[in-house]
C-alpha positions as CSV (number, residue, x, y, z in Angstrom):
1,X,-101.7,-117.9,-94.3
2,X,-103.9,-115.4,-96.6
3,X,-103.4,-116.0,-100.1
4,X,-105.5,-113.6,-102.5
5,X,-105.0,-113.9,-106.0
6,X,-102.1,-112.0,-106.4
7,X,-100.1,-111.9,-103.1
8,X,-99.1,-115.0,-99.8
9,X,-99.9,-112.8,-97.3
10,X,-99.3,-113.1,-93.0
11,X,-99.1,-110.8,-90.0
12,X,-96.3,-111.1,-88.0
13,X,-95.4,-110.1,-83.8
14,X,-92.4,-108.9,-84.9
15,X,-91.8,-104.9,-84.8
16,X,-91.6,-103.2,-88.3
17,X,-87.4,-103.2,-88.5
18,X,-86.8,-106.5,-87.2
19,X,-89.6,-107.8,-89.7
20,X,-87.7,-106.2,-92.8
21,X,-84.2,-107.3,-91.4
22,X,-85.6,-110.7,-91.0
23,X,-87.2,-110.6,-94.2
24,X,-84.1,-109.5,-96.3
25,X,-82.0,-112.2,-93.8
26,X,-84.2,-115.0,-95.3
27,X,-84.4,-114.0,-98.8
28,X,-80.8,-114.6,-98.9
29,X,-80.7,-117.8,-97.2
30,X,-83.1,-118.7,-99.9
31,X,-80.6,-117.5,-103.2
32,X,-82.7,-113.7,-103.7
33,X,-80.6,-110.8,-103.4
34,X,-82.2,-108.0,-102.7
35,X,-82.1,-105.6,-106.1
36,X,-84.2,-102.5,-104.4
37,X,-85.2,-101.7,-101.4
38,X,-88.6,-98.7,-101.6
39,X,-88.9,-96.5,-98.4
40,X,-92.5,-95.7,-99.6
41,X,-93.4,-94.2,-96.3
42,X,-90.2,-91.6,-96.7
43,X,-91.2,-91.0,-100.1
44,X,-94.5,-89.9,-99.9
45,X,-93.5,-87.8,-97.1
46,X,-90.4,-86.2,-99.3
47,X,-92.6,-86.2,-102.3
48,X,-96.4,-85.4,-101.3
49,X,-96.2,-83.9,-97.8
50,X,-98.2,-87.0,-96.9
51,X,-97.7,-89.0,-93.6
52,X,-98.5,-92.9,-93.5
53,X,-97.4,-95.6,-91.7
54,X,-94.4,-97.3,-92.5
55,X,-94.0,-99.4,-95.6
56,X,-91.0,-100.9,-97.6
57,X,-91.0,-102.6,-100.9
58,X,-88.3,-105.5,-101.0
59,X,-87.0,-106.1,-104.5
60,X,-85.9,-109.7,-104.8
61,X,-84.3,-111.6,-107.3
62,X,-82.7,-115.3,-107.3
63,X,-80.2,-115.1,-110.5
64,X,-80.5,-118.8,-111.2
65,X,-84.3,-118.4,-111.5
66,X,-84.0,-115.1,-112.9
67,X,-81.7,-116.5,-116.1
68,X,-84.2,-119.8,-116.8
69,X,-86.8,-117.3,-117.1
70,X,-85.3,-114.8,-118.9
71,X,-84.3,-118.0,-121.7
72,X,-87.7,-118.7,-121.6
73,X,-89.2,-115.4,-122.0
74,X,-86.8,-112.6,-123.1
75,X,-89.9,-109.6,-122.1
76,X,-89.8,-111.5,-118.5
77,X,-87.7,-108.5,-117.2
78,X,-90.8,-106.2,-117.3
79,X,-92.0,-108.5,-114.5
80,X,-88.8,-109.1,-112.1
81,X,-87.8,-108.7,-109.4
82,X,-90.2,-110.6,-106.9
83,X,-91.1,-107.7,-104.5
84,X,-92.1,-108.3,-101.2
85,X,-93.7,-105.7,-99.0
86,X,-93.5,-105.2,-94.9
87,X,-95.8,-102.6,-93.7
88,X,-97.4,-101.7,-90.6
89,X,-101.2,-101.1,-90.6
90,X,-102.9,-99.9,-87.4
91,X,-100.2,-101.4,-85.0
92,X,-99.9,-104.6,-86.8
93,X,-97.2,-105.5,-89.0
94,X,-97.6,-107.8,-92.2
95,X,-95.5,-109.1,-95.0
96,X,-96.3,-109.6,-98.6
97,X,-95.3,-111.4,-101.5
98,X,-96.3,-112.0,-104.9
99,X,-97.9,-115.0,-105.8
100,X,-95.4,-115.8,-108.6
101,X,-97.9,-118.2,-110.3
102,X,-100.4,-115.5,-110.9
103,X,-98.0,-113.1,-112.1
104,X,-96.5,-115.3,-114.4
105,X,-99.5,-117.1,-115.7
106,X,-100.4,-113.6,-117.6
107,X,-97.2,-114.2,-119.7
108,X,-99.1,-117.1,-121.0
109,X,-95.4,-119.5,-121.5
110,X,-95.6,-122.9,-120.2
111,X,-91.6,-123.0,-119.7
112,X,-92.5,-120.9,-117.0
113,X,-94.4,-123.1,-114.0
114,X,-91.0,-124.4,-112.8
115,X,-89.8,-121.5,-112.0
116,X,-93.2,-120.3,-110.7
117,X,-93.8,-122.7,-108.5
118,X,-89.8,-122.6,-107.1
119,X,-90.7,-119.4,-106.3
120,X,-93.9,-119.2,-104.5
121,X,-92.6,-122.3,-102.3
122,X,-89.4,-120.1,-101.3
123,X,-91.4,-117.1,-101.1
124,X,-94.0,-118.9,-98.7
125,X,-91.1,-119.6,-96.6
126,X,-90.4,-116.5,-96.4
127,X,-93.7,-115.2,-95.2
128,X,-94.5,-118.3,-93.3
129,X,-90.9,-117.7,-91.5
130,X,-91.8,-113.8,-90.8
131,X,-95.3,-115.0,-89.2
132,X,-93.6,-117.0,-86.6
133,X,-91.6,-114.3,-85.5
């Protein structure tokens, strides 16, 4: 598994639509429902003209989680949902999510690990899941 900084990254053998069905299929076995979903590939074509490859933004949120950190940290909502991203890049397909611990640690709230760390283990399921096809 790739992990930069900010995202747990993994390719998958899956096609591009099986890999988002599959991803918003284990998100909710997990507790996240999904808040948004971002066609960003459709939008840049309705909005710019411009042609890519395709790309969705998955906007997931586990309400449990969601509420502890919310208590916690009332300006939290600036940084929910969790997105995860499935895009295909030169015939491979990949699936990203953000590294919760990163993206929380700029909040600079202690109360907060828990729930960070809940999170990246569910969403390294997630990916990890997606990478095995």
């Amino acid at each position: 598994m790739e992990t930069k900084n900010y995202v747990i990254a993994r390719d998958t053998d899956l096609p591009f639509g099986r890999a988002v069905e599959k991803a918003r299929a284990l998100l909710q076995e997990a507790g996240y429902g999904i808040l948004s979903k971002i066609d960003v590939k459709a939008k840049l074509e309705e909005k710019l003209g411009v042609e890519r490859e395709p790309y969705v933004i998955l906007g997931a949120c586990n309400p449990p989680l969601a509420r502890r950190g919310l208590d916690a940290e009332p300006d939290l909502g600036a940084l929910l949902p969790c997105n995860v991203v499935v895009y295909e890049r030169e015939g491979r397909v990949r699936v990203a999510a953000v590294e919760p611990a990163t993206m929380l640690s700029v909040v600079g709230n202690d109360e907060l690990g828990s729930i960070a760390e809940r999170v990246r283990e569910d969403l390294t399921r997630v990916v990890d899941e997606l990478a095995r096809g």
